[in-house]
C-alpha positions in Angstrom: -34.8 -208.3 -16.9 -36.8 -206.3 -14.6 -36.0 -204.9 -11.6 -37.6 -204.9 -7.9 -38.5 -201.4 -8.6 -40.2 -201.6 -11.9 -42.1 -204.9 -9.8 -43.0 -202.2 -7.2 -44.8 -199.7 -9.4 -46.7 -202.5 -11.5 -48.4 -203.6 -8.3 -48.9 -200.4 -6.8 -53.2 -199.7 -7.4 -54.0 -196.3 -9.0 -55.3 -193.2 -7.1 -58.7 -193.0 -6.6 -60.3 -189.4 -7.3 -63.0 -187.4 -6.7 -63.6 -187.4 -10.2 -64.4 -191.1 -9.9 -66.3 -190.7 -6.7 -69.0 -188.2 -8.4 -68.8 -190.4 -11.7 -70.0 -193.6 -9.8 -72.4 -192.0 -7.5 -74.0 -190.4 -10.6 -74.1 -193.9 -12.5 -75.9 -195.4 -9.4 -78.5 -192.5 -9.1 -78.7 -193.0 -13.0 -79.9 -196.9 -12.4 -82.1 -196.5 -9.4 -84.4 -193.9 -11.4 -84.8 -196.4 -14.4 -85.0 -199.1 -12.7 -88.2 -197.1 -10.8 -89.6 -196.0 -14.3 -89.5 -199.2 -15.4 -91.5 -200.2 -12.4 -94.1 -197.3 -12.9 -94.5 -198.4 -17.1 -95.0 -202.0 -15.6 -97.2 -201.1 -13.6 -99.6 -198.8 -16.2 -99.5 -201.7 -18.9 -100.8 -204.0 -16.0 -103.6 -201.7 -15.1 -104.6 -201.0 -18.9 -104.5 -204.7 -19.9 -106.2 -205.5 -16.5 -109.2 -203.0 -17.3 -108.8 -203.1 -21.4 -112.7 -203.5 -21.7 -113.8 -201.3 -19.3 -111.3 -198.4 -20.9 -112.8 -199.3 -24.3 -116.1 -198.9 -23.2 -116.0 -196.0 -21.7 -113.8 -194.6 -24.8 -116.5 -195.4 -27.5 -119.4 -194.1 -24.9 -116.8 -190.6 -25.3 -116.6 -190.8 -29.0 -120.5 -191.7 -29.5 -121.6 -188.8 -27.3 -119.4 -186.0 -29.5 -120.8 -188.2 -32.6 -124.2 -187.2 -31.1 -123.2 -183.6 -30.9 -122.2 -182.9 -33.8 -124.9 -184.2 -36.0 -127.0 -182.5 -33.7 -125.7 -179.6 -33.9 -125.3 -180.0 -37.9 -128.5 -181.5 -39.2 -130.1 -178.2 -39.8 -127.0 -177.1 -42.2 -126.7 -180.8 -43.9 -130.5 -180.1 -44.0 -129.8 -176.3 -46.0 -127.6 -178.0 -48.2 -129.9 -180.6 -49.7 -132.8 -178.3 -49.7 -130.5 -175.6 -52.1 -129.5 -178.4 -54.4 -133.2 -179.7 -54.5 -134.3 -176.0 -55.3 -131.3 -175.0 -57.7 -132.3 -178.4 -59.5 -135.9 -177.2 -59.5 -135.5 -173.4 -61.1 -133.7 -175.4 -63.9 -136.5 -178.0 -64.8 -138.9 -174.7 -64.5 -136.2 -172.5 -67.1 -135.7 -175.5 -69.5 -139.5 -175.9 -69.5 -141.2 -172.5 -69.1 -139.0 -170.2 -69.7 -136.9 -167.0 -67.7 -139.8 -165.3 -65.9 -141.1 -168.7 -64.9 -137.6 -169.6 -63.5 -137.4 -165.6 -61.9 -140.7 -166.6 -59.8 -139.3 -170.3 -59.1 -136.2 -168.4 -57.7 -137.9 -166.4 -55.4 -140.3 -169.0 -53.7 -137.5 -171.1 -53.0 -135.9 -168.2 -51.4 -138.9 -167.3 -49.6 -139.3 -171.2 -47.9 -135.5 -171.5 -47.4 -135.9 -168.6 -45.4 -139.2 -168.3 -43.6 -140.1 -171.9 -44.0 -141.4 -174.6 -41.2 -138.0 -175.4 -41.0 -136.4 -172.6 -42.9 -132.9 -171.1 -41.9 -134.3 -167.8 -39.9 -136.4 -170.9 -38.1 -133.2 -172.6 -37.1 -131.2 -169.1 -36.4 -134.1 -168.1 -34.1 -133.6 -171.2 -32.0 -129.9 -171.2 -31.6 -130.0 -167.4 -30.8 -133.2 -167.4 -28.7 -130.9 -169.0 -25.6 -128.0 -166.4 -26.0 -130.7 -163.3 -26.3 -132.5 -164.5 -23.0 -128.6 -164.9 -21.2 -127.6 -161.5 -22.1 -131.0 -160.2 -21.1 -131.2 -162.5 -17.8 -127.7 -160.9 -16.9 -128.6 -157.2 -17.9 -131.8 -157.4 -15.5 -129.4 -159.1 -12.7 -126.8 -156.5 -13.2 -129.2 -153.7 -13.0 -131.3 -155.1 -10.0 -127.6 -154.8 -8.4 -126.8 -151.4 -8.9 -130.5 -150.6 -7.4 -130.9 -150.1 -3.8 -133.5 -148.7 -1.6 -133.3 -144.8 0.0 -134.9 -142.6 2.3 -136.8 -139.4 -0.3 -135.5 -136.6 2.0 -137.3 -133.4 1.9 -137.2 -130.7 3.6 -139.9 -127.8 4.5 -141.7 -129.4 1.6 -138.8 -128.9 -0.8 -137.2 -132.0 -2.2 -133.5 -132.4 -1.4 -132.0 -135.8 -2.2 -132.0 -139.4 -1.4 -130.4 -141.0 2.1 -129.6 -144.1 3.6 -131.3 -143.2 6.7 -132.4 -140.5 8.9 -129.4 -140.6 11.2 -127.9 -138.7 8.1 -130.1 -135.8 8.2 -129.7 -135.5 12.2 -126.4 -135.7 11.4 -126.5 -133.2 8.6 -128.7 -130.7 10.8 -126.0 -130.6 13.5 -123.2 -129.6 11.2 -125.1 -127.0 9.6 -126.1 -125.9 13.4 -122.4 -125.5 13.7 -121.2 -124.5 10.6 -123.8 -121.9 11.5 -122.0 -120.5 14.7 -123.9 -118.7 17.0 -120.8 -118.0 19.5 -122.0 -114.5 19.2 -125.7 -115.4 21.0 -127.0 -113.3 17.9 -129.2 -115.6 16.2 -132.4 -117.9 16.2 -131.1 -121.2 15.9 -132.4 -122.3 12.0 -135.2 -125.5 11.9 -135.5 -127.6 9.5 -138.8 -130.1 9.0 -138.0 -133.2 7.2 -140.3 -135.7 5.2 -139.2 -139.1 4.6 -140.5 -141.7 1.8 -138.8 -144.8 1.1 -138.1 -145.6 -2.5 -135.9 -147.6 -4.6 -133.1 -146.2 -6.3 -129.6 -146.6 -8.5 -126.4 -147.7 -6.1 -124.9 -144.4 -5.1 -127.1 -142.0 -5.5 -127.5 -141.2 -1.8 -126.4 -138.3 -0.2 -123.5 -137.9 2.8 -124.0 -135.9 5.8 -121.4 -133.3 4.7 -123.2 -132.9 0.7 -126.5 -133.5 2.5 -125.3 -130.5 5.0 -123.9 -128.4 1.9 -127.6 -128.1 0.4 -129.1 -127.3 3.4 -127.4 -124.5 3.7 -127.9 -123.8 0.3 -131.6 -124.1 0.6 -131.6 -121.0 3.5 -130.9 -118.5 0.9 -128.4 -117.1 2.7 -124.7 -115.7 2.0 -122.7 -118.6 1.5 -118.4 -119.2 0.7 -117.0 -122.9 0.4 -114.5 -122.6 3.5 -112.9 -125.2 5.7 -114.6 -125.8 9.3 -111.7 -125.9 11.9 -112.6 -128.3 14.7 -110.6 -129.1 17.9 -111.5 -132.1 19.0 -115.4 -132.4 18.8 -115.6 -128.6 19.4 -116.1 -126.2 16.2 -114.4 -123.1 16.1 -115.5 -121.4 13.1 -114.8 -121.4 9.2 -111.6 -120.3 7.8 -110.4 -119.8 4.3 -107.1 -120.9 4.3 -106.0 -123.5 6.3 -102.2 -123.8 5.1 -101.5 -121.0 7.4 -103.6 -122.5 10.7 -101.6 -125.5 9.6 -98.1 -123.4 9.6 -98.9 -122.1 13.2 -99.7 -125.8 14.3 -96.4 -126.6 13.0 -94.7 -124.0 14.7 -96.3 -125.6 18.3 -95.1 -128.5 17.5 -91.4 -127.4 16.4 -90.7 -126.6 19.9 -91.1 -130.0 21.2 -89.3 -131.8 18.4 -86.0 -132.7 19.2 -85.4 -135.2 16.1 -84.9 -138.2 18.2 -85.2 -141.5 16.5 -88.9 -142.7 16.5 -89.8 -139.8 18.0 -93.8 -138.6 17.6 -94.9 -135.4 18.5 -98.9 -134.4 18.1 -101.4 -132.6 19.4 -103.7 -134.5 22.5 -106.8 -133.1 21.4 -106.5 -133.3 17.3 -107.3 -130.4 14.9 -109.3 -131.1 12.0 -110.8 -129.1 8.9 -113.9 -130.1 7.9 -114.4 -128.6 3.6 -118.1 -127.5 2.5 -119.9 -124.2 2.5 -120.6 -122.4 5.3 -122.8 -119.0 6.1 -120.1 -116.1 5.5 -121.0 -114.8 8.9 -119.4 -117.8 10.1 -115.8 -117.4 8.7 -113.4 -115.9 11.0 -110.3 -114.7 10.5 -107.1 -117.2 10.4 -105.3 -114.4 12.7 -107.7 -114.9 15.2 -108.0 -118.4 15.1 -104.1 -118.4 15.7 -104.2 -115.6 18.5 -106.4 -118.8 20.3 -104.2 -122.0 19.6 -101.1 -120.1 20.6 -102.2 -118.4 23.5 -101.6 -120.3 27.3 -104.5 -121.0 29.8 -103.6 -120.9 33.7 -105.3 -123.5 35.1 -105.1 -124.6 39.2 -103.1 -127.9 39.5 -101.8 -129.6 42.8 -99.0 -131.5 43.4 -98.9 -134.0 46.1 -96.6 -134.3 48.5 -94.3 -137.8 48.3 -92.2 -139.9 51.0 -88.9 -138.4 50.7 -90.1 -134.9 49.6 -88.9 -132.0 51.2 -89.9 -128.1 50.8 -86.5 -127.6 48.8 -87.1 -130.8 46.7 -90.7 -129.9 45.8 -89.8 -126.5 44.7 -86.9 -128.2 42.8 -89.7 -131.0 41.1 -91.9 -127.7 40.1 -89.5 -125.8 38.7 -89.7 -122.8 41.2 -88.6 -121.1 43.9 -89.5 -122.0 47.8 -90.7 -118.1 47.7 -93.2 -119.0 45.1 -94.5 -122.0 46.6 -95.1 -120.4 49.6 -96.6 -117.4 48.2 -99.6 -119.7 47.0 -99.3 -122.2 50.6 -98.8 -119.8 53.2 -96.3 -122.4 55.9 -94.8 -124.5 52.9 -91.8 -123.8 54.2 -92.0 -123.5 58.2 -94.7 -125.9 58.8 -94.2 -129.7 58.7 -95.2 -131.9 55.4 -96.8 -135.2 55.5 -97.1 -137.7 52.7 -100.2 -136.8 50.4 -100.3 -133.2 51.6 -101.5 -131.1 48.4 -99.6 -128.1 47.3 -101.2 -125.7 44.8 -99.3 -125.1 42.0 -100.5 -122.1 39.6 -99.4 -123.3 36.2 -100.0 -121.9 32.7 -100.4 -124.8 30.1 -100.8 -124.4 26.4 -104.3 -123.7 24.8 -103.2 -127.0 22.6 -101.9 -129.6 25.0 -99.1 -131.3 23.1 -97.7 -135.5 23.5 -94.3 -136.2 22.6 -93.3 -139.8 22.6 -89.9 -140.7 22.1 -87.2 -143.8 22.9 -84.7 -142.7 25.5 -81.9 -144.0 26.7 -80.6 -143.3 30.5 -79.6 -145.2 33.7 -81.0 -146.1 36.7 -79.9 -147.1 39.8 -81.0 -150.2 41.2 -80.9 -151.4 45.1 -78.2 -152.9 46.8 -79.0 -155.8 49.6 -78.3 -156.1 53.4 -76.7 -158.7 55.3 -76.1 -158.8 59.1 -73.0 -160.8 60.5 -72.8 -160.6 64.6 -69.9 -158.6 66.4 -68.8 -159.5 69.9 -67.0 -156.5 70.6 -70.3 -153.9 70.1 -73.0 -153.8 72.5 -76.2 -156.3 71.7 -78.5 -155.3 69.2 -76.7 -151.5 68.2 -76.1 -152.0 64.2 -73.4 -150.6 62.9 -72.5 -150.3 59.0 -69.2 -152.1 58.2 -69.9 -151.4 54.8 -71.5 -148.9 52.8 -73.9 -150.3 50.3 -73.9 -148.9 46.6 -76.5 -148.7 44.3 -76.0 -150.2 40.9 -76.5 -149.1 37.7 -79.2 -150.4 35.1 -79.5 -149.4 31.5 -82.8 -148.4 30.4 -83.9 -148.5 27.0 -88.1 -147.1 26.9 -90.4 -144.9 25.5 -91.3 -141.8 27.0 -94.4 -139.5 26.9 -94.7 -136.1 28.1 -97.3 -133.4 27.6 -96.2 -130.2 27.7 -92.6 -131.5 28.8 -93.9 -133.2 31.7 -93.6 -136.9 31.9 -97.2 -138.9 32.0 -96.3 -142.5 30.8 -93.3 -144.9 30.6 -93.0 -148.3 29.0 -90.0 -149.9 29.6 -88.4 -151.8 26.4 -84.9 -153.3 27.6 -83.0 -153.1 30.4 -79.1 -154.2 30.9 -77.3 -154.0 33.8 -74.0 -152.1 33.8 -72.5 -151.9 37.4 -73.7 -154.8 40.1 -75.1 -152.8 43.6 -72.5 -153.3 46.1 -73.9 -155.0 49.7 -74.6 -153.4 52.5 -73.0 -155.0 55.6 -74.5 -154.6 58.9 -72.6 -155.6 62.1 -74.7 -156.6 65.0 -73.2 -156.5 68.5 -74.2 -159.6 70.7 -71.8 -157.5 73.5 -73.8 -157.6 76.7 -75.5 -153.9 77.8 -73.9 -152.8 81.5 -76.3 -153.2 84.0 -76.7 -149.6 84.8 -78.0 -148.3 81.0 -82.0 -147.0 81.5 -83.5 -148.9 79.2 -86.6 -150.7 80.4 -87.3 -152.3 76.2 -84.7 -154.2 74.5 -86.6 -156.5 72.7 -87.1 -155.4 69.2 -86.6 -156.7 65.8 -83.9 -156.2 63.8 -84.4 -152.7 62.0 -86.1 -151.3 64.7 -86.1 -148.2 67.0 -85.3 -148.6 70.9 -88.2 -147.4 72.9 -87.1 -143.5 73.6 -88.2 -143.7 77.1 -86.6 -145.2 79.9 -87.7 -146.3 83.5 -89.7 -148.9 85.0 -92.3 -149.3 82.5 -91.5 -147.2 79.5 -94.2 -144.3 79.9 -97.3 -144.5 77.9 -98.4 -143.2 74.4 -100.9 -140.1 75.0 -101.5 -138.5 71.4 -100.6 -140.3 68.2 -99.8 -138.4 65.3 -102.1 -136.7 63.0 -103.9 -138.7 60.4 -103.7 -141.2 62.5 -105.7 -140.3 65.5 -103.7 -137.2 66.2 -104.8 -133.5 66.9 -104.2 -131.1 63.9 -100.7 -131.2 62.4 -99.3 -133.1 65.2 -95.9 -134.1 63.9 -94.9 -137.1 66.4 -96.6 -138.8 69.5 -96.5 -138.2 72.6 -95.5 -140.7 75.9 -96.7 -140.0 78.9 -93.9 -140.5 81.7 -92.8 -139.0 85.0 -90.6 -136.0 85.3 -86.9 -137.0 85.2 -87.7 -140.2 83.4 -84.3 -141.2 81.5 -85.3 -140.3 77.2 -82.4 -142.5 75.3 -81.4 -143.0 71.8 -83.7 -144.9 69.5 -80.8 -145.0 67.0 -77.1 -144.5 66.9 -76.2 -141.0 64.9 -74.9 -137.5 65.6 -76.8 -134.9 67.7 -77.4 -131.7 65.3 -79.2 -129.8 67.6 -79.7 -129.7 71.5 -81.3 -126.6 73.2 -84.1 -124.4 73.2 -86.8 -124.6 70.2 -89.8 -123.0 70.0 -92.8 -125.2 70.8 -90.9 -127.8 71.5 -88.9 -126.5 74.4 -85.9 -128.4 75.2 -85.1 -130.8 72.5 -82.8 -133.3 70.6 -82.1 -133.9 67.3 -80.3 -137.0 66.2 -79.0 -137.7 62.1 -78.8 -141.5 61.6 -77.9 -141.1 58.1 -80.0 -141.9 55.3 -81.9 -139.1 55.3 -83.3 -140.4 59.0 -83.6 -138.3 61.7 -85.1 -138.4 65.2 -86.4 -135.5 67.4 -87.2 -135.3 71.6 -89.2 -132.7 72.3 -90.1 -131.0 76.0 -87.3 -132.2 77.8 -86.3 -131.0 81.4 -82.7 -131.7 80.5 -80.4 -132.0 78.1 -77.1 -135.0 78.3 -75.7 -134.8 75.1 -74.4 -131.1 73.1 -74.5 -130.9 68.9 -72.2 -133.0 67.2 -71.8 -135.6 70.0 -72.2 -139.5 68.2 -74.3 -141.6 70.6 -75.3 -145.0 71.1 -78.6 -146.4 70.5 -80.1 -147.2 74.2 -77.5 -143.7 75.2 -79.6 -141.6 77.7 -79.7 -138.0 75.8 -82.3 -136.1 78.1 -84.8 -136.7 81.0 -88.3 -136.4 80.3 -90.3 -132.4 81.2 -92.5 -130.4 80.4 -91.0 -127.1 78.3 -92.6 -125.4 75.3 -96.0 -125.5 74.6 -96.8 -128.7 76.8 -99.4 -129.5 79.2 -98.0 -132.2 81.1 -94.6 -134.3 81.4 -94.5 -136.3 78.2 -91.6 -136.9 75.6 -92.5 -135.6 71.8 -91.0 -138.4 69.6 -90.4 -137.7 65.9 -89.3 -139.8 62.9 -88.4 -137.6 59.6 -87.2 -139.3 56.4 -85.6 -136.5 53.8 -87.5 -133.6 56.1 -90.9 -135.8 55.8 -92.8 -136.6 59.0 -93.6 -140.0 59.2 -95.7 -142.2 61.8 -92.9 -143.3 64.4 -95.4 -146.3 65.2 -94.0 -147.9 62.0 -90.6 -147.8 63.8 -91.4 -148.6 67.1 -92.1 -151.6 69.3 -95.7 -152.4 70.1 -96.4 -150.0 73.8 -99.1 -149.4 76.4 -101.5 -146.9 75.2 -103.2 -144.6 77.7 -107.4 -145.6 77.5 -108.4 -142.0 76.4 -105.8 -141.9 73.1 -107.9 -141.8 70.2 -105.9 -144.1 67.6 -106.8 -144.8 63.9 
């Protein structure tokens, strides 16, 4: 009897595997690629029973052509054959009949037409190697019509030299014997040479090159010649030397004290050194000491620096790699009179004889800007600014190559760049506050970034004398406005006074620090409101307008100095009148 269990497990279906997966798939693939042989063997009878007669054709025209050939090709030898057994058969008739001698004689006419007959065998080996002779000889001619070529017949002072491709070589030639020559010492008539030229033809590289035409001129003066090496710099020849290994030692020596060993780092020389081998007059060869005493020493050479916006005496030194004294030794006033953007300063630098370029990847950081927003404040007078917060600049990773000469950057190619802190906004507060009614300003109405007019009253004054370079007398600093005496001068921005009194040339005067490197001066004042280290207010009266220092006339001196710089306070200003005799550029 069987149980409910045993009926369980002789229904339950067996477990598929991946065994039987792979098995089945493969048995399919197996069918599918007979089944499209079977098409492509179907398809090839069809077409061969289709085109049976054709196929036959062209099959026996195949097999009749090679039948063709080869009796061709062996007629004369089937043609040999019978003629030996027709002559062997011969000399044994003649033998039988007339004996040896007769048979000798027999032997050797048969010979003699088998040979040299109509259609004897040196006949038929003459034809079949006639073809092959003329092929090798065809090829020869063409081969050696290749390795021929047509020259220039150089000769020179009625001597013949050599062959050349053209006369550019002997010009060439003639001016590296001229140099190979040297005549640094003014000592000697240059050497001429009178060439003759015939064109010819001649065998593929037999033509001379400058240098080994250059080699026999010299050979041809009769002179004292040494095989040397020509040292050039650059273009320039600086005489024969006889060995090089320790010029090249000293160049390496230059060049050690730029390498640092920085990854794909390349140090050279700007102006490359070269030897040039051949002989050369032994009056020309110069000692390697001297050549080295050259390429080592250091030229001084007059260079000028020119004078940037944000530059001041101290940071220009600083950039040169001197001292204020020294700079001012060569500029008499660097350091008392005023600077202006594109101002030259003579710098008296020694350089290398042998400029060198070093070009290397560096890695270093760089700040980047930070951005401004403006957000209005009811409790600050309208249109004074005041920073709420400080912006900070960010920080940029720089990945570039870098190339000095003679440690002094020259070029800069920037290869990645990945930012590492974000800049941190500036935030400007903007008072919409109204002013009080009894603050002398007479010009409110400026843009945002702007200066207040510095003068006060009724109209504002007028400008009088811009600054120099642009309309401006000799190294005036500022311009001046032309007001009445007592007329209120106020703040054009809010900072800190750092100096009010007595200056020379400028008389009574005002300095304000805004920050930033920004700094505002009021010159010839009659008197002074505010004392150093007072904050004021932008639209703040500070003085009233005079006439102390040098001055000729009541008039305000206004200045605007970034980092020590004078800059054009137009650029700062609101458009103003401008008296009809100011010249302005």
């Amino acid at each position: 009897m069987v149980s409910d269990t045993d009926n369980r497990s002789l229904k339950k279906k067996p477990r598929t595997t991946l065994y039987d997966h792979l098995s089945a798939a493969g048995e399919y693939l197996l069918s599918v690629l007979m089944t499209v042989l079977g098409a492509i063997k179907d398809g090839v009878c069809g077409f061969v029973q289709h085109n049976e007669e054709r196929l036959s054709a062209i099959g026996k025209a195949i097999a009749g052509w090679f039948k063709k050939a080869g009796r061709l090709l062996a007629s004369p030898f089937v043609r040999y054959g019978k003629a030996f057994r027709l002559g062997a058969a011969d000399v044994a008739k003649v033998r039988r009949e007339k004996g040896f001698f007769s048979a000798l004689l027999a032997v050797i006419r048969f010979i003699g037409r088998f040979l040299f007959g109509k259609h004897g065998l040196a006949y038929s080996v003459f034809n079949y190697a006639l073809p092959v002779v003329s092929m090798v000889m065809l090829f020869n001619i063409v081969t050696y019509a290749n390795n021929m070529t047509y020259a220039v017949r150089l000769s020179v002072n009625g001597d013949f030299v050599g062959y050349i491709e053209s006369e550019t070589v002997f010009t060439n030639a003639e001016r590296i014997v001229q140099q190979r020559i040297n005549y640094m010492d003014g000592s000697k008539e240059p050497v001429t040479f009178t060439p003759q030229y015939q064109l010819e033809s001649v065998e593929y590289g037999s033509t001379l090159t400058e240098n080994q035409l250059a080699d026999k001129l010299l050979t041809s003066m009769g002179a004292e010649i040494e095989y040397a090496y020509g040292l050039y710099i650059g273009s320039s020849f600086y005489g024969a030397i006889l060995d090089k290994d320790i010029i090249d030692n000293a160049l390496d020596g230059l060049l050690d004290v730029y390498r640092t060993g920085a990854a794909n780092e390349k140090v050279a020389f700007e102006t490359p050194v070269t030897y040039e081998p051949g002989l050369y007059l032994s009056d020309s060869i110069v000692s390697e000491e001297s050549v080295i005493d050259i390429i080592t020493s250091k030229r001084s050479v007059a260079d000028y620096y020119t004078v940037v916006d944000g530059d001041s005496p101290l940071g220009v030194a600083t950039k040169l790699g001197m001292t204020v004294e020294e700079v001012e030794a060569l500029n008499p006033g660097f350091s008392t009179n005023m600077m202006y953007v594109g101002d030259q300063i003579l710098i008296d630098q020694e350089i290398p004889y042998l400029n060198v370029t070093v070009t290397r990847t560096e890695i270093y950081d760089e700040a980047t800007p930070y951005e401004t927003t403006y957000q209005e404040d009811s409790s600050r007078y309208d249109g004074v600014p005041v920073v709420v917060q400080e912006g900070v600049y960010g920080t940029d990773r720089i990945t570039a190559d870098v190339s000095y000469i003679n440690g002094q950057q020259v070029r800069k190619k920037i290869l990645k760049r990945q930012t590492v802190t974000e800049p941190t906004v500036k935030v400007v507060a903007l008072g919409t506050k109204p002013h009080p009614t009894d603050l002398p300003i007479s010009i409110q109405d400026v843009e945002i970034g702007q200066m207040y007019w510095p003068v006060g009253g009724p109209t504002g004054g007028e400008i009088s004398e811009m600054m120099y370079g642009y309309g401006g007398y000799y190294r005036h600093a500022g311009i001046d406005i032309r007001a009445p005496y007592g007329t209120p001068i106020i703040a054009a921005e809010s900072g800190t006074v750092t100096q009010s009194g007595w200056r020379s040339g400028y008389g009574y005067c005002v300095t304000i620090n805004h920050g930033n490197g920004i700094e505002t001066v009021y010159g010839h004042a009659s008197y002074l409101h505010v004392t150093v280290g007072e904050k004021v207010t932008q639209g703040q009266q500070i003085a009233d307008v005079g006439s102390t220092g040098y001055s000729t006339g009541n008039h305000l001196h206004f200045e605007v100095r970034i980092n020590g710089i004078c800059v054009n306070p137009i650029n700062y200003l609101p458009k103003h009148a401008i008296s009809p005799w100011c010249v302005v550029y």
